[in-house]
N, C-alpha and C positions, 0 to 999 in steps of 0.2 A: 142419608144424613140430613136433607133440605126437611123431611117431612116431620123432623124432632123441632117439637116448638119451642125447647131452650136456642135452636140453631136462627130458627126464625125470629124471633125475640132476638136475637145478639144483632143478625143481618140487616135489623128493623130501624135498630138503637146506634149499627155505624153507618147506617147510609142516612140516619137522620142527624149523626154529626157530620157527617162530611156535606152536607146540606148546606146544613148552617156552617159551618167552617168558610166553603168556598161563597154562603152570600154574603160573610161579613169580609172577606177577602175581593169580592167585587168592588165593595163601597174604597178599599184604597185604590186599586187599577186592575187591570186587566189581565197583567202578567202576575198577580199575586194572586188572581183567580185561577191560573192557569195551575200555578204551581199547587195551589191548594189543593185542586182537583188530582192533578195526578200523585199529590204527599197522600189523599186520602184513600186512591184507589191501592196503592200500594198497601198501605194499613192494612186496609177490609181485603186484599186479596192472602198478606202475612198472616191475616187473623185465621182466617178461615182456612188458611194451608194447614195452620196448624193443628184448629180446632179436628180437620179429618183425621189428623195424623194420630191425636189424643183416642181418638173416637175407634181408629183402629187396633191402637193396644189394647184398647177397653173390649174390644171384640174380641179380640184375641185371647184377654184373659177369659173372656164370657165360656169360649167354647175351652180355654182351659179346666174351668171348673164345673164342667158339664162333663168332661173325660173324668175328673177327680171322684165328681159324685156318682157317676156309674163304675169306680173301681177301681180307675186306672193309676194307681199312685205314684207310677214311675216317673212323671212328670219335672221336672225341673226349672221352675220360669225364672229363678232367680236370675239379677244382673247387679253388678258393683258398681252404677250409677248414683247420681244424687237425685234428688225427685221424689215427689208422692207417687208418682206410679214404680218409681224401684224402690219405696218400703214398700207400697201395696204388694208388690211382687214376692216380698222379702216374707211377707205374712202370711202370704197365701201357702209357698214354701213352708214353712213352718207347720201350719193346720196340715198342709200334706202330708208332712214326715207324722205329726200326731195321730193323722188318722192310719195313718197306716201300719203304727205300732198297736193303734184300738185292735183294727183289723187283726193282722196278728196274731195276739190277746184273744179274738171274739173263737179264732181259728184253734188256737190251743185247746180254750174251753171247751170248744165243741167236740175236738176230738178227746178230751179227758171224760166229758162226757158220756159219751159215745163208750169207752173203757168201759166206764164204771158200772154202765145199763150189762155192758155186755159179760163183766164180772159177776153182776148184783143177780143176772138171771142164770149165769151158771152156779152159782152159789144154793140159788133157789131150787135148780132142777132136781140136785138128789135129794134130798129131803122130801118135795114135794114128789117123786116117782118112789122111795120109798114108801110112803106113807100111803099112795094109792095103791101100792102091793099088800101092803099089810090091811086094809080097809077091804079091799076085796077077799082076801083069806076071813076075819073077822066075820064079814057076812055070811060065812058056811056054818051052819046049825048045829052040824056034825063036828066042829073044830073043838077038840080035848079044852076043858079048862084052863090047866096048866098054860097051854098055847095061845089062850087068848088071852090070859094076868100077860103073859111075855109081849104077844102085840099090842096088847091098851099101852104098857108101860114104854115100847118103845117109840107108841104112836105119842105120848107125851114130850120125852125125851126131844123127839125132833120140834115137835113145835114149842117147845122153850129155846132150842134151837134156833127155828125160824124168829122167833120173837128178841130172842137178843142179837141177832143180825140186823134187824128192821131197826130195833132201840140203838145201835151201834152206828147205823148210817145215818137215822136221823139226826144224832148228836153230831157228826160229823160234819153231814148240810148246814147244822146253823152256825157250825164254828166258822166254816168256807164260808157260808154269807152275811158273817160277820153280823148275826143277830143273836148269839150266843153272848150273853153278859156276866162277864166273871168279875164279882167281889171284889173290893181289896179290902181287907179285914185281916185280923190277926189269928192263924190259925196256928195252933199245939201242935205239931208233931208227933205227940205219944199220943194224942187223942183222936186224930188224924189216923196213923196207925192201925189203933185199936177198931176204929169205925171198918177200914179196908178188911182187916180181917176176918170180921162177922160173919160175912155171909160164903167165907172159906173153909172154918171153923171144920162142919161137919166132912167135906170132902179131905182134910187134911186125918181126920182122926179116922177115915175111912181105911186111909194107907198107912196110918199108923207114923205118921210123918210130924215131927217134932219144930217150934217155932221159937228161937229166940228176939227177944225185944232189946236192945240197949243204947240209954242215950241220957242226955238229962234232961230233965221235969219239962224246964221251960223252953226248951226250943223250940222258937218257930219262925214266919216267915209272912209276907204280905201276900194272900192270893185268897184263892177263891173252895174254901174248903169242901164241899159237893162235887163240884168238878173234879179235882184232887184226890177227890179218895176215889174216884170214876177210871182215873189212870192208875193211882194205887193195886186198884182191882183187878184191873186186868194186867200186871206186871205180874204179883203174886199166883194169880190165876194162870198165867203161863209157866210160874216157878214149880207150882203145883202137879200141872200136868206133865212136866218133863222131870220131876226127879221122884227118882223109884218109891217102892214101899218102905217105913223106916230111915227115910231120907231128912235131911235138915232146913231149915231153911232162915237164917240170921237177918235181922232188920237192925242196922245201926244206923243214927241219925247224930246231928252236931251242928253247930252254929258257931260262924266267925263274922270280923266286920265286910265281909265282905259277900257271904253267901248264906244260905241254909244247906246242909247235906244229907240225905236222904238215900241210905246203901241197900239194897235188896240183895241176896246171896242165894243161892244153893249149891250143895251137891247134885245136881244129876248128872247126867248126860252130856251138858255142853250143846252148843251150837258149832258147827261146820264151818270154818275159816271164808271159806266161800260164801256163806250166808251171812255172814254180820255184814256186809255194807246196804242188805235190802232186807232187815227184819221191820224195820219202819214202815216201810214202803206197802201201801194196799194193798189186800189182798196177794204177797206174796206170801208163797207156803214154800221152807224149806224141807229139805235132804226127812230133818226128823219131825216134820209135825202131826201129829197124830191126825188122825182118819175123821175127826169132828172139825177140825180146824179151819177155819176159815179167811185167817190172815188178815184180819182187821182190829184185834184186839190191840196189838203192840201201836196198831198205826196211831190209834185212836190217843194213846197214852202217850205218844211223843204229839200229836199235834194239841193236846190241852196242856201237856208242860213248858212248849216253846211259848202258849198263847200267852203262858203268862212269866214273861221273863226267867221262864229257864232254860235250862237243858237235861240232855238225858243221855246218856254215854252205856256201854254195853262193852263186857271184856267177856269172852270164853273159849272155851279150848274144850276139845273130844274128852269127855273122862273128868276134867276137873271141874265141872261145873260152871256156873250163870255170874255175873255180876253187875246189875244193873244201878248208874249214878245217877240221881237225879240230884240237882244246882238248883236252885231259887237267887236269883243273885237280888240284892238291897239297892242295888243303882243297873239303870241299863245300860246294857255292855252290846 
């Protein structure tokens, strides 16, 4: 502590009042000198008991926050004292509990992560080991016609495939890192609609699968119409591949003061009691998803309708078919 020059400096400034103190205390007598002296030693020795004492919490916190910063959160220094060193303590407490929520947080991340690489690359495997099978076959000279129209067509197949997987997770990344910017502008609902079903059009007249539209003209809502017809698509697109040939599939929409409503229906199949609480959920595949599936469609459609003050609700049963609501609500709730 002597070799801190604030210490030296303070030691410098009481031994040079006590100085002066005890020669202006000589000029009245002897015994005022006397007492001077010993008022002043007393001082400078209270001062300086103290100043170590100070100098030792300080150190104490020191190596506190040298435990903190390599990790160790558990810490506790707080005390229910008055003092700038029990707020200093009370603060440092505080950053501790923060960082160790960061921590945490950093630790979730990583291990969600860490999921999604390890989804993303099983997702990737069969397509990419099919496609190496059929490219090796392709390359025989001798390979009938007919069999090679069938492997170009399914070597396409898959990498449209691979291509709306990759287009799927990237829209997903920039929703999560929140550089995804969604409109708010006033979008139609019939126009809205009509846009998501474009590019279903021909798989739906493939199965001979019928579409009704009903709503009024003007209904609509504040968001971000591209985005919206992105979850649109892929609701319909799951309506699609789960309900049979000659199947239906009703779109009603409506508006009050309090929401927009947006209803998707079919006949097919239904979803498994046991699967509706994780049809949202990444990359989960239920009981009935077909063999192309890849469990990120539906995810994708709930986290662009949440993004933008709605929600998205889901009713079905074995046999009676799908019922997906999607809310836009006018005020956030």
């Amino acid at each position: 502590m002597l070799r801190n020059r604030e210490i030296q400096r303070l030691i410098l400034v009481l031994f040079v009042t006590a100085i002066a103190l005890i020669a202006a205390a000589v000029s009245v007598s002897w015994e005022a000198a006397v007492i001077a002296a010993m008022t002043s030693i007393l001082l400078i020795g209270t001062a300086l008991i103290f100043t170590a004492w100070r100098y030792r919490e300080i150190a104490k916190l020191t190596g506190s926050l040298r435990r903190i910063a390599a990790g160790d959160y558990s810490l506790d220094v707080r005390d229910n004292h008055e003092g700038e060193l029990s707020i200093l303590k009370n603060e440092i407490y505080k950053v501790t509990l923060m960082l160790s929520e960061h921590s945490a947080l950093l630790q979730k991340d990583k291990l969600r992560l860490t999921d999604a690489i390890s989804d993303i690359s099983h997702q990737l495997k069969t397509p990419l080991t099919s496609m190496k099978v059929m490219a090796d076959l392709l390359s025989d000279a001798k390979l009938p016609e007919a069999k090679r129209s069938e492997f170009t067509r399914n070597l396409r197949m898959q990498l449209e495939r691979i291509e709306w997987l990759i287009s799927s997770l990237l829209k997903l990344s920039k929703i999560d890192a929140g550089t995804a910017h969604f409109k708010r502008e006033r979008v139609t609902v019939k126009a809205l609609v009509e846009k998501s079903l474009e590019p279903l059009l021909i798989p739906m007249d493939i199965k001979g699968q019928t579409v009704t539209v009903e709503g009024p003209e003007d209904t609509a809502f504040l968001g971000d119409a591209n985005w919206t017809a992105e979850a649109l698509i892929n609701i319909l697109k799951n309506a699609v591949e789960h309900t049979p040939e000659g199947g239906a599939i009703a779109i009603r929409f409506h508006e009050n003061a309090l929401f927009t409503e947006i209803v998707i229906q079919d006949n097919g199949r239904g979803i498994p009691k046991e699967d509706l609480p994780y049809i949202f959920k990444r990359f989960y595949k239920g009981k009935h998803a077909g063999e192309g599936s890849v469990g990120i469609g539906l995810a994708l459609a709930h986290t662009i309708v949440t993004s933008q003050n709605g929600t998205i609700d889901v009713r079905s049963a074995i046999g009676n078919g799908t019922k997906f609501t999607i809310k836009f609500y006018k005020q956030i709730v």
